[in-house]
C-alpha positions in Angstrom: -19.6 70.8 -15.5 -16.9 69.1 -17.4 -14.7 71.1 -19.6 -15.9 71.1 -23.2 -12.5 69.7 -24.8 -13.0 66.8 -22.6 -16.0 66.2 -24.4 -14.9 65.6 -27.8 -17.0 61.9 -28.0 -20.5 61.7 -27.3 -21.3 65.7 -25.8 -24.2 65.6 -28.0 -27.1 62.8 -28.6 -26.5 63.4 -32.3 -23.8 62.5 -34.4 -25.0 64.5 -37.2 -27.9 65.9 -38.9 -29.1 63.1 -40.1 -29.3 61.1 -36.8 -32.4 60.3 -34.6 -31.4 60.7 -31.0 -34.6 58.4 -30.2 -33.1 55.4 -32.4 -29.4 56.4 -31.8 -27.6 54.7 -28.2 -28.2 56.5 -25.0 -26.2 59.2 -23.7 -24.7 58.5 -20.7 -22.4 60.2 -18.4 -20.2 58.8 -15.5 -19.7 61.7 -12.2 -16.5 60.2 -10.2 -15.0 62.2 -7.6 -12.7 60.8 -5.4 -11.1 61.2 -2.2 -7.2 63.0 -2.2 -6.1 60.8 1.2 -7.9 59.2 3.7 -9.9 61.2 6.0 -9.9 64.0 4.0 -13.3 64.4 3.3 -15.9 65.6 6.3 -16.5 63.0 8.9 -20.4 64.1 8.6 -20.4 64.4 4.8 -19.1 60.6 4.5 -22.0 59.6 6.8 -25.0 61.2 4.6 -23.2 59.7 1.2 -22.7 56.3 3.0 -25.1 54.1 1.3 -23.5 55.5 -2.2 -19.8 55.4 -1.3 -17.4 52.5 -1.8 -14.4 52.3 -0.7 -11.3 52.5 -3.2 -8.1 49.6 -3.6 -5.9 52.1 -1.5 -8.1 53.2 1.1 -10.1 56.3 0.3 -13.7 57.0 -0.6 -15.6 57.4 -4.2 -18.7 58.5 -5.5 -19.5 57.3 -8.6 -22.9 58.7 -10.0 -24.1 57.1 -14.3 -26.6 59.2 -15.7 -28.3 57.8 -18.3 -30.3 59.5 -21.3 -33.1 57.2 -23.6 -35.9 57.8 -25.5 -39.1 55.8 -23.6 -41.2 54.8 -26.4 -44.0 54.2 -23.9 -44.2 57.6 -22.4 -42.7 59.8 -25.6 -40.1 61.2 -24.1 -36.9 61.1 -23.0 -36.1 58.9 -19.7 -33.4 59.8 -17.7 -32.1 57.2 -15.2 -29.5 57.5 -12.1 -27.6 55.0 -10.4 -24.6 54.9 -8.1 -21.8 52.5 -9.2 -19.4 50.5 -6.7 -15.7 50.0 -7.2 -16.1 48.0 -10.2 -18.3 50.3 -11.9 -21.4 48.4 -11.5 -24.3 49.5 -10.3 -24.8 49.7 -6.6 -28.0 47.4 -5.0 -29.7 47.9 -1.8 -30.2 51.2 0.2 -27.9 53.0 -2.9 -31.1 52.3 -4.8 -33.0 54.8 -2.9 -34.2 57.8 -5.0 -33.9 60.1 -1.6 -30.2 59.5 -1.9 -30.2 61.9 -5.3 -31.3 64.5 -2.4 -28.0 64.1 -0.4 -26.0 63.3 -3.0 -26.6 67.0 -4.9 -27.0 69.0 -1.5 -23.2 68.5 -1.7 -22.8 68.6 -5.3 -25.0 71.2 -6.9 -25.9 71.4 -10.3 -26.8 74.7 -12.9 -28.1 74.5 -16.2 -30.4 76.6 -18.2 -32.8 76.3 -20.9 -31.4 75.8 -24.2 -33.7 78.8 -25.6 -33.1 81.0 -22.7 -36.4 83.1 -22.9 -35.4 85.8 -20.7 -39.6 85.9 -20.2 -39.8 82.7 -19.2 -36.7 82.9 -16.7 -37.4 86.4 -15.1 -41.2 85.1 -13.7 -41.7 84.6 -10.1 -42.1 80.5 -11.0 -38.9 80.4 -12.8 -36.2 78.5 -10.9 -33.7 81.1 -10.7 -35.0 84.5 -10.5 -37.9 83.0 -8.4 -35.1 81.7 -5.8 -33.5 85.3 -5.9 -36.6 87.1 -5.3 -37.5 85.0 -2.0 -34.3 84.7 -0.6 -34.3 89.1 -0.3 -34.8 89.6 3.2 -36.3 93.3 4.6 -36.0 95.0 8.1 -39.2 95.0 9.6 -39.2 98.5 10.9 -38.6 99.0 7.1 -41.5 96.9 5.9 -43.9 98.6 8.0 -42.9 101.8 7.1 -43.5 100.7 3.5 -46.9 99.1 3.8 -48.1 101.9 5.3 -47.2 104.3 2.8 -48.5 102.0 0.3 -51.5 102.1 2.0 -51.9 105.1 1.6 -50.9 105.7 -1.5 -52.9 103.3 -2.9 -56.3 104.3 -1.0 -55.1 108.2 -2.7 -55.0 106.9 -6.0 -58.2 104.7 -5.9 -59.9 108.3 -4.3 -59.1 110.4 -7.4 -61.4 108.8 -9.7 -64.8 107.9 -8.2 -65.9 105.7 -11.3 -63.8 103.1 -9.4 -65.9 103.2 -6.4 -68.6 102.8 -8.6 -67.2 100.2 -11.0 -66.2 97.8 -7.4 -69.4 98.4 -6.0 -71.1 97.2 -8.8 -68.4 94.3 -8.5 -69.4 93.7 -5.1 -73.0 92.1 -5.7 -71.3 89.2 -7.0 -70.5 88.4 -3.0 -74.1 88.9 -2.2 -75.8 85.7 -4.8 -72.5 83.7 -3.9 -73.4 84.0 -0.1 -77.0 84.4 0.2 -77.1 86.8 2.9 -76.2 90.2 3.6 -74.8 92.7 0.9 -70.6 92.1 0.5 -68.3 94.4 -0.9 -65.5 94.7 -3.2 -62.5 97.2 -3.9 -59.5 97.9 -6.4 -56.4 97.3 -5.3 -53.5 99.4 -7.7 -50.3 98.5 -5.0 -49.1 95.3 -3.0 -50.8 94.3 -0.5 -47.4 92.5 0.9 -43.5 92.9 0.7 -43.7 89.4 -0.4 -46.3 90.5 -3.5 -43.9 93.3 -4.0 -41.0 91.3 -4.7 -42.8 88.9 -6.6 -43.8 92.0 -9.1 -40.0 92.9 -9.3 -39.0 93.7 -12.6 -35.6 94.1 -14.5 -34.0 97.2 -15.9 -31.5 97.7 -18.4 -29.2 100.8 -19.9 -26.9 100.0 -22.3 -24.9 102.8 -21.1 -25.1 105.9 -18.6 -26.4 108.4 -20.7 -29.0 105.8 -22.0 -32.5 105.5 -20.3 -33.7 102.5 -18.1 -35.2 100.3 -19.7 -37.4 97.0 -18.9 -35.6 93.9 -20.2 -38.3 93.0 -22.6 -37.9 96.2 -24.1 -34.1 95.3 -25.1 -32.9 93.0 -28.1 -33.2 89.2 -28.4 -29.5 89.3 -27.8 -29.0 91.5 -24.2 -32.3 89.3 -23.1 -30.0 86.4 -24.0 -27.0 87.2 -22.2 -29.2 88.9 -19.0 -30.2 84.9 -18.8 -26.7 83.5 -18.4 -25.3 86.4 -15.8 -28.7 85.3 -13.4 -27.6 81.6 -13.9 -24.1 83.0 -12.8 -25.8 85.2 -9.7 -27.9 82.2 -8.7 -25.0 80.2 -8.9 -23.2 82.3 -6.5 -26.1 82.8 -3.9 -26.5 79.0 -3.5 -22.7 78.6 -3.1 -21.9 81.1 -0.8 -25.5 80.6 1.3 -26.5 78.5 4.3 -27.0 75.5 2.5 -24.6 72.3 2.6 -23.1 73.1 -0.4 -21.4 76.3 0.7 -19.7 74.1 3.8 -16.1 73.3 3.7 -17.0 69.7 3.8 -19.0 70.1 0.3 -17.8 67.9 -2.6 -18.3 70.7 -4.9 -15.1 73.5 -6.1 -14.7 76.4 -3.4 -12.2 78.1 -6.0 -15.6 78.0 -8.2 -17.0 80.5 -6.2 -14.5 82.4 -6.7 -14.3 81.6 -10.4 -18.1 82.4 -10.9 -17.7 85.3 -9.1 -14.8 87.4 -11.1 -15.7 85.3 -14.6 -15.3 88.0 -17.5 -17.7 88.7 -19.3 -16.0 87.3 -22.5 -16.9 83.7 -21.0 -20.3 84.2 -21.4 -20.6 85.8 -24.4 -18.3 83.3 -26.4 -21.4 80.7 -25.2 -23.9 83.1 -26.3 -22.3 83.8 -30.0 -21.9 80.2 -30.3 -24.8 79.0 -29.3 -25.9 80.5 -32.7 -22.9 79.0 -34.8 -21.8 75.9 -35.9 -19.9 74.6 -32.9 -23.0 74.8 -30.4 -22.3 71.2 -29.1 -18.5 72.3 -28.0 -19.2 75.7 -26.3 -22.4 75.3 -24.6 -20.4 74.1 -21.4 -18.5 76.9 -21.7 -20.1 79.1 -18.7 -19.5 76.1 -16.5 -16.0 75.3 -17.6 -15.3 79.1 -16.1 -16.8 77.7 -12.7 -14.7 74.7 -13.2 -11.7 75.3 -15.1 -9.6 72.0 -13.7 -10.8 68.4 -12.2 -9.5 69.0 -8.9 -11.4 71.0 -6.2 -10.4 73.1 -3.6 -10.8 70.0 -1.1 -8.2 68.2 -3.8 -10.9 65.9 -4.8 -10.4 64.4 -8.1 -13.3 64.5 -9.8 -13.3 62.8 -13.5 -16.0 63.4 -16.5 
């Protein structure tokens, strides 16, 4: 993300207060990045990004990517539009026109952004982009996992056993399997544990002490403001396991910052909480990059591409 003093003109879709972003021009925003010297950039990475590149006056590769921002009175809503752009900065024709290239272009440049309200129950869910990508990429030993199912099991088959009234309640329950089917009598029974490792994780919950001496808490059980800031750091920690995983983007021949792994990964947090405090003052518009601007403090990458806001 570019760095917010680099975004003095036309960061926001308002000019003031008194503006409607649906009658005002559309944002737009040109990504260039471009190659150091020639043959710099992975042989295999310029073969994906081929329909998209053009080729510079002296000799080395660009990507130039417009993202544009208008309101679409038709739909009533806002209409986002991407296009590559050749030398000339006009917009590429032909195979660069195929939405699947969006795909190959980001596998090497990855984006992060968050919600604007960040609802720390809306981002901790199982659905939510972030935490739900965090939760499925844990992987356990299976000797471990069966170990662990099986004292679930029996754990949960304890607990269900210390109060017969639900026996009784599922039996009752049961019928309902026996006028659905028609035939013989079904059954039915509670179920107080996962069944799974995978329905464990997804029922993984969040805890929180402000300090040692503190209890544990659930996160919804802390202020609006911890809740806040909990949202940023899992932006930073999914960040982090998408940059240093398996994926194309943590390969040397990625278009995207190494030194922002490193920069995401020892950010202070100061960085975050100056976009958190302003996010409720007056200069909202000029610090809400500034999380990404820790990731990406200059325009050159590690690689020495030049990339340009």
């Amino acid at each position: 993300m570019p760095p917010p003093h680099r975004q003095a003109k036309g960061l926001a879709h308002r000019a003031n207060d008194e503006g409607d972003p649906r009658t005002l021009p559309p944002v737009t925003i040109d990504i260039v990045l471009e190659e150091p010297e020639v043959g710099v950039w992975d042989a295999d990475m310029v073969a994906v990004l081929e329909d998209v590149m053009t080729i510079l006056p002296r000799g080395t590769n660009g990507v130039t990517v417009r993202v544009t921002c208008v309101w679409n009175a038709d739909k009533e809503a806002f209409d986002p539009r991407w296009e590559f752009l050749d030398a000339g900065g006009q917009p590429m024709t032909g195979k660069a026109q195929r939405a699947t290239n969006l795909t190959g272009f980001f596998a090497y440049l990855p984006l992060f952004w968050l919600n604007a309200l960040r609802d720390a129950p809306d981002e901790f869910t199982p659905r939510a982009s972030y935490w739900g990508r965090l939760s499925r990429s844990v992987r356990i030993p299976n000797e471990l996992e069966n170990e662990a199912l099986k004292t679930l099991a029996d754990l949960d088959s304890r607990l269900i056993a210390a109060d017969p009234h639900l026996a009784e309640i599922a039996g009752g329950i049961g019928q309902a399997t026996q006028v659905a089917i028609g035939e013989g009598p079904g059954a039915a029974r509670f179920n107080m544990l996962p069944l799974g490792i995978e329905d464990m994780l997804q029922r993984t919950g969040l805890m929180l002490r402000n300090e040692n001496l503190r209890p544990w808490l659930p996160l919804a059980s802390h202020g609006q403001g911890l809740q806040s800031l909990a949202v940023i750091f899992l932006l930073q920690a999914a960040a982090l396991q998408q940059l240093t995983g398996s994926g194309t983007s943590g390969h040397r021949s990625g278009l995207c910052d190494r030194r922002a792994r490193s920069s995401l990964a020892s950010a202070s947090g100061a960085n975050a909480l100056a976009a958190h405090i302003s996010a409720e003052g007056s200069k909202t518009d000029r610090h809400a990059l500034s999380v990404f601007h820790t990731a990406c403090p200059t325009p050159r990458s590690a690689l020495g591409t030049v990339a340009r806001w």
